[in-house]
N, C-alpha and C positions, 0 to 999 in steps of 0.2 A: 445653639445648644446641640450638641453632637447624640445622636441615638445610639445607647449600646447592645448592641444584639449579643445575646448569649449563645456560648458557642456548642449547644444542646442543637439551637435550629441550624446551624451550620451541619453538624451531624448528622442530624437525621434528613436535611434534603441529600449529603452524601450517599446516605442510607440508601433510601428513593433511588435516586438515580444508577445507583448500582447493579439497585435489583433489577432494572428495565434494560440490562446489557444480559440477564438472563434470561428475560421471557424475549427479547426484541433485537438480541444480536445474535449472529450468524459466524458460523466458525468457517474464515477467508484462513487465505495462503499468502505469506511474503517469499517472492522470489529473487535471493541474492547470486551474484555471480563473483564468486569468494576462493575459490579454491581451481588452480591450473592444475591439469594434468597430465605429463606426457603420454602419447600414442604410443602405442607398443611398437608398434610395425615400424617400417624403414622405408613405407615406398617415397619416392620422389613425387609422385602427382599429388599432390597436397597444393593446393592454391595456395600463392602471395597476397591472396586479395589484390588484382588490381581493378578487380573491379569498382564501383560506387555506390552498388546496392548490394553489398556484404552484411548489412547487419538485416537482408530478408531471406537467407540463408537460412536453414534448419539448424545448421551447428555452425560456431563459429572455431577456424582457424586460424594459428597462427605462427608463425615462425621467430623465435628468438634467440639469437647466436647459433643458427642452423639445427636446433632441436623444434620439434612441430608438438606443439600444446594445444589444449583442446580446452574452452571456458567449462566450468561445473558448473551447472544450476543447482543452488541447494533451497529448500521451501523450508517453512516454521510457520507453525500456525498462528495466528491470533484473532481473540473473539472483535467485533467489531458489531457497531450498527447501521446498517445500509440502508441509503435512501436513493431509490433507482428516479422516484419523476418529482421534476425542481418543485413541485408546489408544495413537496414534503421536505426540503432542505431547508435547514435552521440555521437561520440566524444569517441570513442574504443579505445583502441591500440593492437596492432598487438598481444602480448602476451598473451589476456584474452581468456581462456579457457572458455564456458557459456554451461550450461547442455539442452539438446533440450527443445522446450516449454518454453523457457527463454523470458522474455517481458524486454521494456524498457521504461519507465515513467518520462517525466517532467512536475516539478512541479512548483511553487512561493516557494521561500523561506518563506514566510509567514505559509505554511505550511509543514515545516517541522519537526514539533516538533505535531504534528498528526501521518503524515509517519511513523515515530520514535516509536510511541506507537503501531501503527498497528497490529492486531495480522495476520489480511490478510489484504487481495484487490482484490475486486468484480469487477472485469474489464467491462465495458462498463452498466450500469446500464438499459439501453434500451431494452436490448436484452435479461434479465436477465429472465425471462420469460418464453424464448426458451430455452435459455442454461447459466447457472451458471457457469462463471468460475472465480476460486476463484486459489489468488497466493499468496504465501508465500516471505515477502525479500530476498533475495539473498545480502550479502554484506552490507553497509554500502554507503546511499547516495552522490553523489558527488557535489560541485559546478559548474555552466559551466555557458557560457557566457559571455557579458566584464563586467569585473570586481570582478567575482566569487560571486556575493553576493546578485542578484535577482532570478537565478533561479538554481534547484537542479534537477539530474539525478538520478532513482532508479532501478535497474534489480530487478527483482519480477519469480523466477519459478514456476511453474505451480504447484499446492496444490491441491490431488488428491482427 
């Protein structure tokens, strides 16, 4: 005999959980790298990168059909819920191995096709001031909640 739930309590755990991204989520930074921009200037001393640790550079350069482009970082905010130490990460299982400095973020499925493009994530945007901390994805977002289809789960490690 199949149970039918009415969709009044579907609703109102929406409700709930929505409102716990206003008392208990923190307004982070997504950092994309979207937009080239040519240098003004003309000089020749612009690295080829041949080096192998280029991407620990302050700014990245680059030469394309002999014009020198410089990457744009551009930020967008979004509200998120941060969980800094595993014993507060939802919805683990026993097996997941997670490297120290590992964070856990839920989101709206609304956006998750941001997440997605992410190149980082400026955790707590408030504070950013004091201290910048900026984290790299780890893994592949998950669904959670009932239904699997309003909100999504992302481990983010610490990007040094």
């Amino acid at each position: 005999m199949a149970i039918k739930i009415p969709q009044s309590v579907f609703d109102k755990y929406y409700e709930v959980v929505d409102s716990t991204f206003d008392i208990f989520g923190v307004m982070c930074q997504l950092s994309f790298i979207e937009e080239l921009e040519q240098i003004s200037n003309t000089f020749e001393n612009v690295p080829t990168n041949p080096s192998i640790a280029t991407n620990k550079r302050d700014q990245q350069f680059t030469r394309i059909q002999g014009q020198v482009i410089q990457a744009v970082e551009k930020l967008e905010d979004i509200k998120l819920k941060v969980y800094f130490h595993p014993k507060d990460f939802q919805n683990v299982g026993a097996n997941n191995v997670l490297p120290d400095g590992t964070i856990q973020t839920i989101f709206f499925a609304t956006d998750l096709s941001r997440v997605l493009r992410a190149k980082e994530l400026i955790v707590h945007k408030g504070i950013s001031s004091e201290i910048e901390l900026r984290y790299r994805r780890s893994g592949e977002p998950k669904p959670m909640g009932i239904g699997l289809i309003r909100y999504f789960s992302c481990f983010w490690e610490r990007n040094p």
